[in-house]
N, C-alpha and C positions, 0 to 999 in steps of 0.2 A: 187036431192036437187033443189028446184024451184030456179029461176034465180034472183027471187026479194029481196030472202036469201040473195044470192052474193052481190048483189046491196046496198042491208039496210045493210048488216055487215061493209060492207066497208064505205058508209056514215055516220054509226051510229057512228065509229072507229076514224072518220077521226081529229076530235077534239085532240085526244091521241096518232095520229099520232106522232108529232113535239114530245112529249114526249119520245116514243119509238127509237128515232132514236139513241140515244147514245149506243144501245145495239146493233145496226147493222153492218155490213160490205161489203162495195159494191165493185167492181174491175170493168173495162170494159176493154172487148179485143178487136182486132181488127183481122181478118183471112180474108184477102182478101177480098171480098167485103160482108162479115158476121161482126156484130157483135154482142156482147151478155154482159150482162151486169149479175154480181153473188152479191146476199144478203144472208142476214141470221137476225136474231131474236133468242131472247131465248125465246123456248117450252114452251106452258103455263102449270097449274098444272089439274085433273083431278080428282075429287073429288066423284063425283056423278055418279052413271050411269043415262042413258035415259037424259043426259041435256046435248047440243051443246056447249064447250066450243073453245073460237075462240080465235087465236095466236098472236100476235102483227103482224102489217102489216111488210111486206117483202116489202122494195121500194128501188128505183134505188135511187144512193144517187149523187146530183149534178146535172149538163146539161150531156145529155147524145150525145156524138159523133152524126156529122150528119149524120141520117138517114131518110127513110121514118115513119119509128120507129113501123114497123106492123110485131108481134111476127111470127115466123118461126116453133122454138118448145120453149119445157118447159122442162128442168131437176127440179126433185124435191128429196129432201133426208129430213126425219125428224127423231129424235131420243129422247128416253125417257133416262131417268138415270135407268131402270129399265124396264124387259120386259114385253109388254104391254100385256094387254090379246088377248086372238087369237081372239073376236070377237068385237076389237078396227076397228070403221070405221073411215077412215080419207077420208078428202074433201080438195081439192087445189081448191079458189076460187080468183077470179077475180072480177071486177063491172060487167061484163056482163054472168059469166057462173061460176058456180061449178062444177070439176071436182072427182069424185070419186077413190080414189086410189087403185089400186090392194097391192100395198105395200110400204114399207119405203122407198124405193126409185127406182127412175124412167123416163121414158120420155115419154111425151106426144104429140099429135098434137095436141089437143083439143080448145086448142085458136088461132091457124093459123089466122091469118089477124088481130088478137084483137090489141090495145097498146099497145104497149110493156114502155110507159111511166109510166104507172097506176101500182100499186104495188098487189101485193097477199096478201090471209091469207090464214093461212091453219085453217081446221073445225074439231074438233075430237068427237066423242062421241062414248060411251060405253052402246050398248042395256040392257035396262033393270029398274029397281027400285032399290034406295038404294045409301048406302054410298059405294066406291068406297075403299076398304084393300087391303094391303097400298094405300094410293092416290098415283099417275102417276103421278109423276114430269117431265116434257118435258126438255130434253136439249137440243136443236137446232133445230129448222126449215130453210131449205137453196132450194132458188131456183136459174136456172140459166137462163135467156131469152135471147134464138139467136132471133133476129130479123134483118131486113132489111132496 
């Protein structure tokens, strides 16, 4: 997935940000000189195949502990009310990179050094033409960033 994807989902978003946050949940820990910060979003719905649909943003909620604040790794875990088809591609994206997922859930190095301030979306689409029987209702998108 091109980088400008990442870029424009998140600026395009950013308006509906402030909107989405009532449906979030943020925690930040502390493990010695790690920390890491946990969201979540409720999954969007998926109607169609062959059309990208994008999650509400996942964002740190608050001031986040001081750090240098430059991500380490990424856990991610998403889930549907219902199971997806086996050729559901999902994307964990960033302002600066989309990440392709092997599966529902995971860990990744893929944004090592990125911000760890700047929130995620995740990207789903389902190869193909047509309406989507039954539609794929998403129940939770949750990611976790250690960062430093």
């Amino acid at each position: 997935m091109p980088r400008r994807l990442a870029a424009a989902a998140l600026c395009l978003l950013a308006p509906a940000w402030a909107g989405a946050q009532p449906y979030m949940l943020a925690t930040y820990e502390i493990n010695g000189s790690r920390y890491a910060w946990t969201a979540s979003a409720s999954g969007p719905s998926i109607a169609n195949r062959g059309l990208r649909v994008l999650s509400a943003p996942v964002l740190p909620a608050g001031t986040m502990p001081q750090a240098t604040g430059a991500i380490t790794s990424v856990r991610w875990r998403y889930s549907f009310t219902s199971t997806p088809p086996v050729d559901l591609q999902a994307y964990l994206c960033n302002a600066e990179r989309c990440v392709l997922l092997p599966g529902a859930e995971g860990k990744t190095d893929a944004f090592i050094g990125d911000d760890a301030t700047k929130g995620f979306v995740f990207a789903f689409r389902v190869p193909g033409r047509g309406g989507l029987s039954p539609t794929l209702q998403g129940r939770s998108n949750e990611v976790t960033v250690s960062y430093r």
